[in-house]
N, C-alpha and C positions, 0 to 999 in steps of 0.2 A: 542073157540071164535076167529073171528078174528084179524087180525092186525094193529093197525094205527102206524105207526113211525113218531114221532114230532121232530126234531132237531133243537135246540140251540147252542148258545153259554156260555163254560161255565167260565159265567160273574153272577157279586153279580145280577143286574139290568135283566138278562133273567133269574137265577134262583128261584128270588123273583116272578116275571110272574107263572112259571113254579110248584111254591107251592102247589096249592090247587092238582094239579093232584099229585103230588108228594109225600102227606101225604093222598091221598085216602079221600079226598072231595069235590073232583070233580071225574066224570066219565064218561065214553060214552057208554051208554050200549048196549051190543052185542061184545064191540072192546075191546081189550086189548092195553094199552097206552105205548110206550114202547119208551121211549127220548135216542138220541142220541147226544151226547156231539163233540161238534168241533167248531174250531174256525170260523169267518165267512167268512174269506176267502176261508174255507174249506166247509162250505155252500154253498157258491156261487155255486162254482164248482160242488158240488152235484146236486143242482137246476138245472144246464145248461144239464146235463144228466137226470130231472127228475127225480133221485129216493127217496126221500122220498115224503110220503103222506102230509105231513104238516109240514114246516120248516121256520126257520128265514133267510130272508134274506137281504145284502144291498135294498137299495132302487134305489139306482143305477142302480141295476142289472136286475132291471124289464122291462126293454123295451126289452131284450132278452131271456125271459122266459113268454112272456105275454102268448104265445100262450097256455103253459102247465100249468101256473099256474094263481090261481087267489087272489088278494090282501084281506084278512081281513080287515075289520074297527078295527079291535080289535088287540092290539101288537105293534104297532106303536111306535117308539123310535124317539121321537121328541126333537129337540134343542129348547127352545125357549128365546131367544137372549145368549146359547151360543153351543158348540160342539165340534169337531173334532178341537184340539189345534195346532197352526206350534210354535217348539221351535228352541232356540238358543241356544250357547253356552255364545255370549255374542250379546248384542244388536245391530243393525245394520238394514242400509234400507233393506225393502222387495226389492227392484230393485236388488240389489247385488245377491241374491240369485238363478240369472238366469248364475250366470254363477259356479254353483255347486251344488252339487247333495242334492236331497233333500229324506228323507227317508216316503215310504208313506207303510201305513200297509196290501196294496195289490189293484190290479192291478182293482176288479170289486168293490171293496169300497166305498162308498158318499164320504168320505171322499177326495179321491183320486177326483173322479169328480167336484167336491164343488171346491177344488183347482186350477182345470185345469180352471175353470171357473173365477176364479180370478189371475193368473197368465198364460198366455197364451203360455208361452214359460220356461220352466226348466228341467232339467233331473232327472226322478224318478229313486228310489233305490228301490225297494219290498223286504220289511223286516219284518219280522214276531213282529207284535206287541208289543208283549213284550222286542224287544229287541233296539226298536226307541228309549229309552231312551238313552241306552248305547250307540249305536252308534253316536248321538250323540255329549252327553257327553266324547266319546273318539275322537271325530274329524276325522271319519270314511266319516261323510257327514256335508253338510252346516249346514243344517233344517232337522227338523222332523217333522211330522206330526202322534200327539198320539190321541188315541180313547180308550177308558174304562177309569179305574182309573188314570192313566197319566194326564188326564186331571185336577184332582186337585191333585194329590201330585210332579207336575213339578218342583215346589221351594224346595222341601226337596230332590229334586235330583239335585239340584243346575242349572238347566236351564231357559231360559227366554223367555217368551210369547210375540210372533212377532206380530200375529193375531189369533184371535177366528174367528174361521169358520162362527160358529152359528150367532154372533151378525155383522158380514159384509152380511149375508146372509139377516136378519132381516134388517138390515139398506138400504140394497137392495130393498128389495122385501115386508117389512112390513108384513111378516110373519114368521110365525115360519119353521125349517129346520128338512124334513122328513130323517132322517138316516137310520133306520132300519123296515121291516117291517115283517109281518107276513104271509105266504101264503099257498093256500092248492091246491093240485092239480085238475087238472079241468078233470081229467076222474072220479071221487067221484062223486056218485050220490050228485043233487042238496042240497036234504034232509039232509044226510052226512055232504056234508060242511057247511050249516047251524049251523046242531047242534055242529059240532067240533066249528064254532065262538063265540056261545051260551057259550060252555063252555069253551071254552080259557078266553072269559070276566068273568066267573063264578072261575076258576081261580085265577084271578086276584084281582077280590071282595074280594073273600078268602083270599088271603096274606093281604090284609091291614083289615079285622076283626080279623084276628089272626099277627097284624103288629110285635110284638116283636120275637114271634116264629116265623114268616116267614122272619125275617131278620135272624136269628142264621142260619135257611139254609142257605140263601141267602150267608152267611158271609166265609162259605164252601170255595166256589168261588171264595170270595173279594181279592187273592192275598195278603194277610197280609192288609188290611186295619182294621184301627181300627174301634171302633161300629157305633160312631158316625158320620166317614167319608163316611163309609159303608151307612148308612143311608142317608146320605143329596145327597150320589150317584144314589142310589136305584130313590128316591123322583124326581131327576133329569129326570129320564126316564122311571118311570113308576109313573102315574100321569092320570089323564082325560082322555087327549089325549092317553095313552094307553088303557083304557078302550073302548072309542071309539073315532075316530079321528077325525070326524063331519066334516062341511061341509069348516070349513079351513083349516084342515089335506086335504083332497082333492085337496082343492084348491093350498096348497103347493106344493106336488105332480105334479099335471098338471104342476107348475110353473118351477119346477125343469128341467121337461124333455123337455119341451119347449124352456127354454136357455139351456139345453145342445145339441139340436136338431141345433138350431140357430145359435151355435160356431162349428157345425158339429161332437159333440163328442159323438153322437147314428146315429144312420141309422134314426129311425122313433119313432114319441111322440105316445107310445099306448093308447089305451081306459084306464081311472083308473076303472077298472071295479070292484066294491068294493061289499062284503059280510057280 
């Protein structure tokens, strides 16, 4: 049979996605489903090269991959009124923070763009994820800027929440903030990616009819979170709008790339050419 290679990250919220293929209740028949685990920095970069057939990616990163890939409705990791956290060690104006370095969890991130779009001038750090807390918390840098579970266990590691990305975004723009999305590549026959969005959403159905078993995978993942934080994490980002993103996930989207277009931080706003 052939091959499809799906690539995530591996996070409690893309493993709980990632379920139904995972325990063999979903399928794609003719293809063998075969998931590759990497961070999404390390997605990105794969993406910009094309080689997987079907991968997560920032949402940021889409106006330079438009041409190879194409957006799913389905996958969608949506803030809505909150997201990508910037902490402190202790509290202080966001102005200060232009004149030190701030830790962002890589360079093609929403996360990282969402920022530049709110502070127009600072010096980034690219620091692998997991380790913006610590630095930090050691005085390494000013600010950090966390994504996955950091964003709510920041107070049990003794730092302080500057801004939420997600609700200055919302407060902006009166919609919700598209992070993460899903995509599949555009040499796939039409039919192909169809059916892989079919089933990505069929998927996702899956984890939450079998919600407690698809959280113990999911939990795999969680980096030591306990069940319950694990869960209100999960619930966070995969939701409706993961299921499918409809016509105000879209409309985020466009929003997105059109002020960063505007501040000149893409070349050009693509088509949301969605599946």
């Amino acid at each position: 049979m052939k091959r499809i290679i799906m690539g995530h990250s591996p996070d409690a919220d893309d493993a709980f996605m990632f379920y139904g293929f995972a325990k063999g209740l979903v399928a794609l028949e003719g293809y063998v489903i075969e998931q590759r685990l990497e961070d999404i920095e390390s997605l990105n970069r794969r993406a910009l090269r094309g080689e997987y057939e079907v991968t997560a990616i920032s949402a940021a990163l889409y106006p330079k991959v438009a041409d190879t890939y194409q957006i799913m409705r389905t996958g969608v990791s949506m803030g809505r009124g909150y997201g990508p956290r910037l902490l402190v060690r202790e509290p202080q104006p966001l102005e200060t923070l232009k004149e030190g370095l701030i830790a962002v969890p890589g360079e093609y991130t929403t996360a990282y763009l969402v920022l530049r779009l709110l502070l127009d001038d600072f010096r980034p750090a690219f620091v692998d994820f997991l380790d913006i807390p610590r630095v930090v918390r050691e005085g390494e840098v000013a600010a950090g800027l966390v994504i996955h579970e950091s964003q709510l266990t920041y107070e049990a590691e003794g730092l302080h929440l500057l801004v939420d990305l997600g609700r200055w975004w919302q407060e902006e723009t009166g919609l919700p903030l598209p992070l993460g999305v899903d995509v599949v590549r555009r040499d796939l026959p039409e039919d192909l990616r169809l059916h892989i969005r079919k089933a990505w959403q069929e998927s996702i159905r899956a984890a939450y009819a079998h919600e407690e078993d698809a959280l113990d995978y999911a939990l795999q993942f969680g980096r030591g979170l306990d069940r319950e934080t694990g869960r209100r994490f999960v619930r966070m980002y995969v939701n409706e709008d993961t299921i499918d993103m409809g016509e105000e996930g879209e409309r985020a989207l466009k929003e997105l790339f059109t002020r960063a277009h505007a501040q000149g931080l893409i070349r050009r706003v693509p088509p949301v050419d969605l599946i």
